[in-house]
MMTF fields as JSON, N, C-alpha, C and O atoms, coordinates in Angstrom:
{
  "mmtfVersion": "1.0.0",
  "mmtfProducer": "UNKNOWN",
  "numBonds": 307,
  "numAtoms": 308,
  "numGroups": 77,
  "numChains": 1,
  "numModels": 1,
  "chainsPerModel": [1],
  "groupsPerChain": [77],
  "chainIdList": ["A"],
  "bondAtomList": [4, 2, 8, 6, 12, 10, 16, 14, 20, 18, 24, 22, 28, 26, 32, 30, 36, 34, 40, 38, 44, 42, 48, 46, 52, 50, 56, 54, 60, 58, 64, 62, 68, 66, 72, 70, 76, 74, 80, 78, 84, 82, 88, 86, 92, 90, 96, 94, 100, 98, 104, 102, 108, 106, 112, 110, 116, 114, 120, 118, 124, 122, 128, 126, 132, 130, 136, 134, 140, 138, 144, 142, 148, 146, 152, 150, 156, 154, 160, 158, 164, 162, 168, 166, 172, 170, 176, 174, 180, 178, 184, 182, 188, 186, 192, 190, 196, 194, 200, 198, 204, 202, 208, 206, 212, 210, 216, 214, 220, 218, 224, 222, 228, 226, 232, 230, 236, 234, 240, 238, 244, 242, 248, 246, 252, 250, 256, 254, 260, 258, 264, 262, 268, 266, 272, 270, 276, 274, 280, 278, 284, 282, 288, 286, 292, 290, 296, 294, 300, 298, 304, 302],
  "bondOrderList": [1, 1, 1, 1, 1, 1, 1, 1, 1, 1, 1, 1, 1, 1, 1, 1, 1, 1, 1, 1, 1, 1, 1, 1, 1, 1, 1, 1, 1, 1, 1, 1, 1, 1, 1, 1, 1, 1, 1, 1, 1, 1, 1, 1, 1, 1, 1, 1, 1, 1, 1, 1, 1, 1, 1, 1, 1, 1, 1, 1, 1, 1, 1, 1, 1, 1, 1, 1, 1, 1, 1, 1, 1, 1, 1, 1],
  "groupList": [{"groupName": "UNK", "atomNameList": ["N", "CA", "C", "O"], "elementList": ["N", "C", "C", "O"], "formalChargeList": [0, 0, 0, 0], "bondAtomList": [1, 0, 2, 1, 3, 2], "bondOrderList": [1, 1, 2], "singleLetterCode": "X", "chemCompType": "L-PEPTIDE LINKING"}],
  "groupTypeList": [0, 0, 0, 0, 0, 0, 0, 0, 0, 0, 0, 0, 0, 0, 0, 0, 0, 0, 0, 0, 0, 0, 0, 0, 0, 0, 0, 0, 0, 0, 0, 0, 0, 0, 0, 0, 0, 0, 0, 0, 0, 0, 0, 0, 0, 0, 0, 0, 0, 0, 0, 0, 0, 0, 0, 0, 0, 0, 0, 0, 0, 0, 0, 0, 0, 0, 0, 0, 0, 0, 0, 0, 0, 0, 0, 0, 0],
  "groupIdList": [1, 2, 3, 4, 5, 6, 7, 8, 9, 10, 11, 12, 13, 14, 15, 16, 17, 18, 19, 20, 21, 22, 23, 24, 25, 26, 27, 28, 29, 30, 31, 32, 33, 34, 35, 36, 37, 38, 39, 40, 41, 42, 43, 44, 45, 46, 47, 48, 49, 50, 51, 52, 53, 54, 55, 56, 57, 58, 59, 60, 61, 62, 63, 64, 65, 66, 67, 68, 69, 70, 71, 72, 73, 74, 75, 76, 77],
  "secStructList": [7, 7, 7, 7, 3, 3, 7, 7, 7, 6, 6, 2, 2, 2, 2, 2, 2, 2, 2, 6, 7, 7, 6, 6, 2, 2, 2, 2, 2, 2, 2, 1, 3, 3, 3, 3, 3, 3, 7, 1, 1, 1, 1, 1, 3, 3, 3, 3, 3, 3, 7, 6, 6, 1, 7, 3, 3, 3, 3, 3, 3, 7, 7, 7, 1, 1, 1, 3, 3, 7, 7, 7, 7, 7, 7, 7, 7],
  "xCoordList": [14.655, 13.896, 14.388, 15.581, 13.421, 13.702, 14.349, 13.91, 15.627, 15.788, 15.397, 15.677, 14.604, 14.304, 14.542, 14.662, 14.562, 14.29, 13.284, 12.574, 12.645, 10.959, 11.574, 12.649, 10.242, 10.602, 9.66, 8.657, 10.524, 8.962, 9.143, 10.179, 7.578, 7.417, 6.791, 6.329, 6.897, 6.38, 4.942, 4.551, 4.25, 2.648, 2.308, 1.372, 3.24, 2.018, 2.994, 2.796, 3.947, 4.262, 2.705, 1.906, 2.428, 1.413, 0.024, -0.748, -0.295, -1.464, -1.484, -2.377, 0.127, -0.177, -0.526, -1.501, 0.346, -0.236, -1.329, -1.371, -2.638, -3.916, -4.279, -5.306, -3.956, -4.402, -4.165, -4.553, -3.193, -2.841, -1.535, -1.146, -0.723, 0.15, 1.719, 1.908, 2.436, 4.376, 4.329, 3.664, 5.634, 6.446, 7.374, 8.249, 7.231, 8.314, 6.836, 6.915, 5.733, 4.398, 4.379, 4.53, 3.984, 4.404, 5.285, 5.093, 6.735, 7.934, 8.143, 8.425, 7.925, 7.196, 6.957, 7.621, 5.144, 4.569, 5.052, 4.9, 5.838, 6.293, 7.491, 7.932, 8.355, 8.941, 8.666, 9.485, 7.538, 7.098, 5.629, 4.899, 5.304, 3.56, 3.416, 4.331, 2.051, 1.521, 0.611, -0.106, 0.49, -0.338, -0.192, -0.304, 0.015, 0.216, -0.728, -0.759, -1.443, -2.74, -2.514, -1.532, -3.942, -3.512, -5.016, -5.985, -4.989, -5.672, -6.961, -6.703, -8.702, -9.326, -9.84, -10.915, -9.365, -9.819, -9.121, -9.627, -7.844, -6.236, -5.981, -6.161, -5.569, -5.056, -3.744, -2.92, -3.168, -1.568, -1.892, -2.995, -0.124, -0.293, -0.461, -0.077, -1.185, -1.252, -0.915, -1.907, -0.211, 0.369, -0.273, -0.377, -0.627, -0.945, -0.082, 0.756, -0.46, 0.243, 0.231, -0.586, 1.126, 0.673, 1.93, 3.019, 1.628, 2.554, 3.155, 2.414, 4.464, 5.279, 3.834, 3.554, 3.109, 2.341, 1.088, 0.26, 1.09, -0.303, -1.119, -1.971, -1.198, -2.748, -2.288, -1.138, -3.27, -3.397, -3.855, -4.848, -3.007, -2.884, -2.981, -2.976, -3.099, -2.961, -2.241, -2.793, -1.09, -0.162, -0.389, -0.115, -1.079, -0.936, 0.478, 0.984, 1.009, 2.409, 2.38, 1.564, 3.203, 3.839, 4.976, 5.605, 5.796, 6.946, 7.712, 7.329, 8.678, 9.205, 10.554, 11.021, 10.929, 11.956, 11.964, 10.863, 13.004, 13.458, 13.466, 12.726, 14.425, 14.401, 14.161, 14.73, 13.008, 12.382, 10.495, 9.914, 10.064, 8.708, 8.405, 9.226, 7.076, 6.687, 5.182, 4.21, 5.161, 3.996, 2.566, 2.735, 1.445, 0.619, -0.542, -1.009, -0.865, -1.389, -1.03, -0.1, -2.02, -1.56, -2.924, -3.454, -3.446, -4.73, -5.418, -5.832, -5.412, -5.344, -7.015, -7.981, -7.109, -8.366, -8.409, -9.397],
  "yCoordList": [5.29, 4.936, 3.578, 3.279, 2.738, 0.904, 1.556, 2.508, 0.693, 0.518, -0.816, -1.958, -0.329, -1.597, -0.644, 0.58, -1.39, -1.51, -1.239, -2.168, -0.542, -0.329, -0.719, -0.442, -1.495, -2.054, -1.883, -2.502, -0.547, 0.289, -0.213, -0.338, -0.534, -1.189, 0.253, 1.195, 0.177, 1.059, 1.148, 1.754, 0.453, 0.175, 0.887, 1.687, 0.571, 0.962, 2.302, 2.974, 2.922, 4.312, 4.885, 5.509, 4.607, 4.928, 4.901, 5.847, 3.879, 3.687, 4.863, 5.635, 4.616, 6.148, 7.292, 7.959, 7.731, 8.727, 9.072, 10.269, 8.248, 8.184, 8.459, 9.132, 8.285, 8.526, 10.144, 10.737, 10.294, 12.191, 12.278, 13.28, 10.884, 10.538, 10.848, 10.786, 11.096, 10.811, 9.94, 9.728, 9.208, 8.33, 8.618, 7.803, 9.737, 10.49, 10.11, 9.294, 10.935, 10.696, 9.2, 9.161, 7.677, 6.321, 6.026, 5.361, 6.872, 6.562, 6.824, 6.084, 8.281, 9.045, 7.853, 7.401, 7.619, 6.856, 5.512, 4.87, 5.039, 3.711, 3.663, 2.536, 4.848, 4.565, 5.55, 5.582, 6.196, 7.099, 6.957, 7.909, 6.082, 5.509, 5.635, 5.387, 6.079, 6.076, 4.812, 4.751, 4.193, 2.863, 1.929, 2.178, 0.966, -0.838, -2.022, -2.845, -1.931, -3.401, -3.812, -3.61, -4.895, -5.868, -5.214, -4.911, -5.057, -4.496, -5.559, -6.723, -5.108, -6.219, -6.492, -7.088, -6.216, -6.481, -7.641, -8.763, -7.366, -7.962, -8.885, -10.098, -8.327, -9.812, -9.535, -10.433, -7.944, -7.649, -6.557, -6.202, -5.862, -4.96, -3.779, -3.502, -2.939, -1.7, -0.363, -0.114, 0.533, 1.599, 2.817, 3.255, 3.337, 4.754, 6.06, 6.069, 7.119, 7.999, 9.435, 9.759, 10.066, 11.895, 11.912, 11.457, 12.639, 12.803, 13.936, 14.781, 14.386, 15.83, 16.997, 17.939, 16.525, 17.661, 17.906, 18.801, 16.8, 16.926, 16.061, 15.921, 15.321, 14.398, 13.156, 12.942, 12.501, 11.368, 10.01, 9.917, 9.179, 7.896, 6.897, 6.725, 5.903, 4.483, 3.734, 3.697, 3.144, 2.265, 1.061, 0.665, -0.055, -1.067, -2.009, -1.558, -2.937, -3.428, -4.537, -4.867, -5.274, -7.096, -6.955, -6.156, -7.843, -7.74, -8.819, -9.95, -8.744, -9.616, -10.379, -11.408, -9.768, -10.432, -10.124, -9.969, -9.985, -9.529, -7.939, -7.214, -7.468, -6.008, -5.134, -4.055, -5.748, -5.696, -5.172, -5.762, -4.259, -4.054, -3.598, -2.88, -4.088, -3.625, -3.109, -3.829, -1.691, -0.999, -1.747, -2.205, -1.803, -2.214, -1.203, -1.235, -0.506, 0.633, 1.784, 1.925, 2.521, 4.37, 4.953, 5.015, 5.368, 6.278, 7.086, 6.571, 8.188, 9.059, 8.721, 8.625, 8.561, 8.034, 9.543, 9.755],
  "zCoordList": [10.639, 9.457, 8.96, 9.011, 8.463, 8.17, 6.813, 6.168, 6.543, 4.825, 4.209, 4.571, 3.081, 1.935, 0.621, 0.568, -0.171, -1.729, -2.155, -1.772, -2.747, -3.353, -5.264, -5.796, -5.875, -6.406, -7.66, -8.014, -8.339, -9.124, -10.536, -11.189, -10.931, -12.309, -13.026, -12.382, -14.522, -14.958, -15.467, -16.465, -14.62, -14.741, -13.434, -13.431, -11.952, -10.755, -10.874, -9.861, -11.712, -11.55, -12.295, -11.595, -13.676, -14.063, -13.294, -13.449, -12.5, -11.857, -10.623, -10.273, -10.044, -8.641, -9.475, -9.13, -10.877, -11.175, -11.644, -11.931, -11.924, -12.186, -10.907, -11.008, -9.532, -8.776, -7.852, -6.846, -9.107, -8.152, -7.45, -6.85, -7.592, -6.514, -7.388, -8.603, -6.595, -7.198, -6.288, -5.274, -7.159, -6.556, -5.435, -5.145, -4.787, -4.109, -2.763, -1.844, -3.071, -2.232, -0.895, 0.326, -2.475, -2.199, -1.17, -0.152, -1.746, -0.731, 0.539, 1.482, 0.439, 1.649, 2.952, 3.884, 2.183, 3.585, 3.836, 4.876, 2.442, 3.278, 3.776, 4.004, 4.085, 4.854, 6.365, 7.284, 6.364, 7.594, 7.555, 7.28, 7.756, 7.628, 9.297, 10.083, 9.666, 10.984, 10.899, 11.899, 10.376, 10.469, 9.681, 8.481, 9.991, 9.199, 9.365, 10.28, 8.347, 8.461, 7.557, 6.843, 7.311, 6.159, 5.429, 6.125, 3.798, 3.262, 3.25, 2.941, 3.659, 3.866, 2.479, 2.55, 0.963, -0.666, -0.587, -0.632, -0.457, -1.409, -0.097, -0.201, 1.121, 2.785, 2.319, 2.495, 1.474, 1.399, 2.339, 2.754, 2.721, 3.719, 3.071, 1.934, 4.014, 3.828, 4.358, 5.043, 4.448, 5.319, 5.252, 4.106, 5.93, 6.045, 6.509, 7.411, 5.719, 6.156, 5.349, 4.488, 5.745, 5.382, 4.383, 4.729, 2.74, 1.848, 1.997, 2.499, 1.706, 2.149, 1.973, 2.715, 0.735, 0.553, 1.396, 1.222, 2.496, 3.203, 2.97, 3.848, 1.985, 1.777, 2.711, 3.093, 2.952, 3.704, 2.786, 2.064, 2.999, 1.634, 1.988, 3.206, 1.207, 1.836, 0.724, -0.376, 0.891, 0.306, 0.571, 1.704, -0.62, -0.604, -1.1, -2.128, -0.664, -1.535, -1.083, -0.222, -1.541, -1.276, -1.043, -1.738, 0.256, 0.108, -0.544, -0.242, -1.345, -2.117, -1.703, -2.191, -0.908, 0.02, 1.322, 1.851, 2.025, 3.199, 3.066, 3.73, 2.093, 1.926, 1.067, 0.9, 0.307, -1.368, -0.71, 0.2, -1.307, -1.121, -2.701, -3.271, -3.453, -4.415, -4.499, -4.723, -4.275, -4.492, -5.324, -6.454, -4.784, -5.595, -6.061, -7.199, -5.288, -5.337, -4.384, -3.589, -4.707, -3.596, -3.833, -4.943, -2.726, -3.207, -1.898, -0.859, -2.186, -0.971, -0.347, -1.104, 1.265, 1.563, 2.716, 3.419]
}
C-alpha cells in the first residue's frame, strides 16, 4: 500500500458527507482504488474503487506535494 498524507479540510469532510460518504470510505479507495484517470469536468485525478461497506465511488483530489493528496470530492457512481 503507497503512503501519503490526505489532507482533510472541514468543508470536503462536509461535502463527502452530503454525499453518504465517511472519511474512513475516501481513505479506503485512495489508498486501494482499482482505477486511476483524470476526471474529464476538473483534468484532476480520479480513483475508483469499493468502500469497506461495498459501494463503488469515485474520488476526485489534487496532489499537493510529493506525499500530500487533498480530497476534492467523493461520490458513489
Amino acid at each position: 500500500m503507497p503512503w501519503f498524507d490526505i489532507l482533510w479540510t472541514d468543508e470536503i469532510e462536509r461535502h463527502i458527507a452530503e454525499h453518504g460518504l465517511t472519511l474512513e470510505d475516501v481513505r479506503h479507495v485512495l489508498w486501494n482504488f482499482d482505477d486511476e484517470d483524470v476526471s474529464r469536468s476538473s483534468g484532476r485525478p480520479i480513483r475508483f474503487g469499493m468502500t469497506p461497506g461495498g459501494l463503488y465511488i469515485a474520488v476526485v483530489f489534487e496532489w499537493i506535494d510529493d506525499v500530500t493528496i487533498e480530497p476534492v470530492t467523493a461520490y458513489e457512481v
